[in-house]
C-alpha positions in Angstrom: -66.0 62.8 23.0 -63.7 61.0 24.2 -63.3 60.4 28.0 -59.6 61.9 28.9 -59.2 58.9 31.8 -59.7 55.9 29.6 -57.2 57.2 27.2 -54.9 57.6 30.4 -55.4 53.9 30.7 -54.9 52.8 27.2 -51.2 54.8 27.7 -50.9 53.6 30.7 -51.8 50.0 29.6 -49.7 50.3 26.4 -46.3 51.5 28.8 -47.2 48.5 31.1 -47.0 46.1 28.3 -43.6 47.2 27.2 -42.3 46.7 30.3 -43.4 43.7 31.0 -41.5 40.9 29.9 -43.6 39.1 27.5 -44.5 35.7 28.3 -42.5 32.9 27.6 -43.7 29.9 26.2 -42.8 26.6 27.9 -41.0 25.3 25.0 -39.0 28.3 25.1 -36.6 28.4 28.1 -33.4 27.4 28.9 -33.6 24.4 30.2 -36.0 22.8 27.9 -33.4 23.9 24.6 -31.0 22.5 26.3 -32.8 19.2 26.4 -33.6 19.3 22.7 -29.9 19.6 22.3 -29.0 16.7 24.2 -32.0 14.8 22.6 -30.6 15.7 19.1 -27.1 14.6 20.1 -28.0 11.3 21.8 -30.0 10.6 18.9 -27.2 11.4 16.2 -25.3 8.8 18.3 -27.0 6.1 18.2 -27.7 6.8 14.3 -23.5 7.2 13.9 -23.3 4.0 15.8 -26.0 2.0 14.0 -24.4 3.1 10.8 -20.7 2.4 11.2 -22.2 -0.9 12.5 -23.9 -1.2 9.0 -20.8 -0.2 7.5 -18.4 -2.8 9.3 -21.5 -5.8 8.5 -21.0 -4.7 4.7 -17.3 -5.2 5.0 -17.9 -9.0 5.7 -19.7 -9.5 2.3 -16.2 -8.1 0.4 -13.2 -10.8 0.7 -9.7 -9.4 1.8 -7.7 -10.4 -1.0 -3.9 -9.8 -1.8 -2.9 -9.5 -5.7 0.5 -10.9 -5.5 2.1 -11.2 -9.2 2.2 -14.5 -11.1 5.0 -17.0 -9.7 5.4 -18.0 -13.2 5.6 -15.8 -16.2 7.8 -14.9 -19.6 9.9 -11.9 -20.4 10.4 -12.2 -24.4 13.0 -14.2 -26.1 16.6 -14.1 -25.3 17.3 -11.8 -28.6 15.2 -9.1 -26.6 18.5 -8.9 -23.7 21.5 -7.5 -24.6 24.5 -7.5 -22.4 24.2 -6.8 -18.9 21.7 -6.6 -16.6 17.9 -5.6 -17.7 15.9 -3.6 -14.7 12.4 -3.7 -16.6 10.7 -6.4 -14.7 12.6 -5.2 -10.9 8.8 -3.5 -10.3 6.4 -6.1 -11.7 7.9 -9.0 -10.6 10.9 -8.9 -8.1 13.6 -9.8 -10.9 16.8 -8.7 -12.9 17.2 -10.2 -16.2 21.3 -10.6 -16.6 22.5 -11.9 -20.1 26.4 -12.8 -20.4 28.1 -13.5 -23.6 27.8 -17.1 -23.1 24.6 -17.1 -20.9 21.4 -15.5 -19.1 20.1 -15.9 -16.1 17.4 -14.4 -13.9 18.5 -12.9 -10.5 15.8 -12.7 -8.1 15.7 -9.5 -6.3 16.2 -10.5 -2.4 18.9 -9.7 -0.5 20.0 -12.4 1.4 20.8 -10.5 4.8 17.6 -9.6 5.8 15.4 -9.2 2.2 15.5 -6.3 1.0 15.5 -5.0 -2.4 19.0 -3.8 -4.1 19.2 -1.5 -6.4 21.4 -1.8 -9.6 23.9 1.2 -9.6 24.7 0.8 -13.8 27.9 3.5 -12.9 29.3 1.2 -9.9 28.1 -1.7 -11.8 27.0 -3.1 -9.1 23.6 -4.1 -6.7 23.3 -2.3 -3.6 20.7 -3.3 -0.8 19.7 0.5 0.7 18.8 -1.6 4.0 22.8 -2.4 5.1 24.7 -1.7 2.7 25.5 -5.3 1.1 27.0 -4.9 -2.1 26.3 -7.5 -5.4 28.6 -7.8 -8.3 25.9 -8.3 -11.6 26.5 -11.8 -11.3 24.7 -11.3 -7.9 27.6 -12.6 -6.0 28.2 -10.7 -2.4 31.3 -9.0 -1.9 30.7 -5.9 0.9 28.4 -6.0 3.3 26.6 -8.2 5.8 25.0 -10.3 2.6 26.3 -14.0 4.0 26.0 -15.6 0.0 25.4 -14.5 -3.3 21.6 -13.3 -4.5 19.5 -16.4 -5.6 18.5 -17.3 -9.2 15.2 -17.8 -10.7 14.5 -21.0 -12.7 14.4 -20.0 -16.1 13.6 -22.4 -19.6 12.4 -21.3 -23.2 9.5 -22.1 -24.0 8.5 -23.6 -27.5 7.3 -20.4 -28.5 10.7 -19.2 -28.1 9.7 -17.3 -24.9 11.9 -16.9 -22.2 9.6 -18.7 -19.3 10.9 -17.3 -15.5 9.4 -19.4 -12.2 10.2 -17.9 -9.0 8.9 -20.5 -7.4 12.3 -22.3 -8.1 15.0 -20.8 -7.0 18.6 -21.8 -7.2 21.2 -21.0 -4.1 24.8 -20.8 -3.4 26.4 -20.9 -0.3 29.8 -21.6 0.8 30.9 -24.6 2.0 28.0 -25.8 0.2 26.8 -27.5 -3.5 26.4 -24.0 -5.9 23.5 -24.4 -8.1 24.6 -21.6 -10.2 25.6 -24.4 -13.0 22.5 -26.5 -12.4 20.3 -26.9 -15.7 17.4 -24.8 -15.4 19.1 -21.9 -13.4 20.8 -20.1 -17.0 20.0 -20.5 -20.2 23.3 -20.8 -23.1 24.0 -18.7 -25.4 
């Protein structure tokens, strides 16, 4: 048989233990999660820091290079233009492709105020800068606006391919009271 005070004691024992909070480990408290926090947080810093580091040294082995589009270049032959002004090449290279009945020339798309690019309006049939309003007839001459001359022109030859060879290297300017180099050979090709 079974002695009726120890099992007083083992129910008595058993309530004491559920009442008692049980004991904490060290690692377990407050204060010493909140260090691992701030452990784990200094140490993601310095990691973030040493890697954008990394990342800005590996910049230095990559040049910074600008792909500007060729200064010198060909369009097709002059049988390729009919009359008017050609917008094809505005995008790839800055230039408006104008073929008359007794010449073409290249207009190089630059407003003279302050260097913008027009637009050609085909139903005004005219170039208008969106910047101030300066106004182009499709010879690219100014006639509204605060444009002070006419649009320049882009040195154009043929080339013995038959190619139509643009350099915008070379432009040709007209300004009043000055030498127009709108008749210059190089700045149209006849015909």
């Amino acid at each position: 048989m079974t002695n009726p005070s120890a099992q007083n004691e083992k129910v008595v024992g058993a309530a004491a233990e559920k009442s008692a909070p049980a004991a904490k480990s060290p690692s377990d408290t407050p204060a010493v999660n909140h260090l691992k926090m701030r452990r784990r947080i200094i140490w993601a810093s310095i990691w973030g820091f040493v890697g954008v580091n990394l990342l800005m040294i590996m910049r230095f082995f990559f040049p910074r290079t600008l792909f500007e589009p060729k200064t010198i270049f060909t369009v097709g032959t002059p049988s390729d233009f009919g009359l008017g002004v050609d917008t094809r090449f505005q995008q790839q290279y800055r230039i408006w492709v104008v073929r008359k009945p007794d010449r073409l020339f290249v207009i190089y798309a630059r407003c003279t105020h302050l260097g913008c690019t027009p637009d050609w309006k085909e139903s005004e049939n005219k170039f208008k800068c969106p910047c101030h309003g300066s106004g182009y007839d499709s010879d690219g001459i100014n006639f509204e606006g605060p444009a002070p001359r006419p649009m320049d022109r882009a040195h154009v030859d043929v080339s013995p391919q038959g190619q139509i060879v643009v350099d915008v290297n070379r432009l040709y300017k007209c300004e009043k009271g000055k030498r127009c180099e709108f008749d210059d050979s190089g700045a149209f090709i006849a015909g």
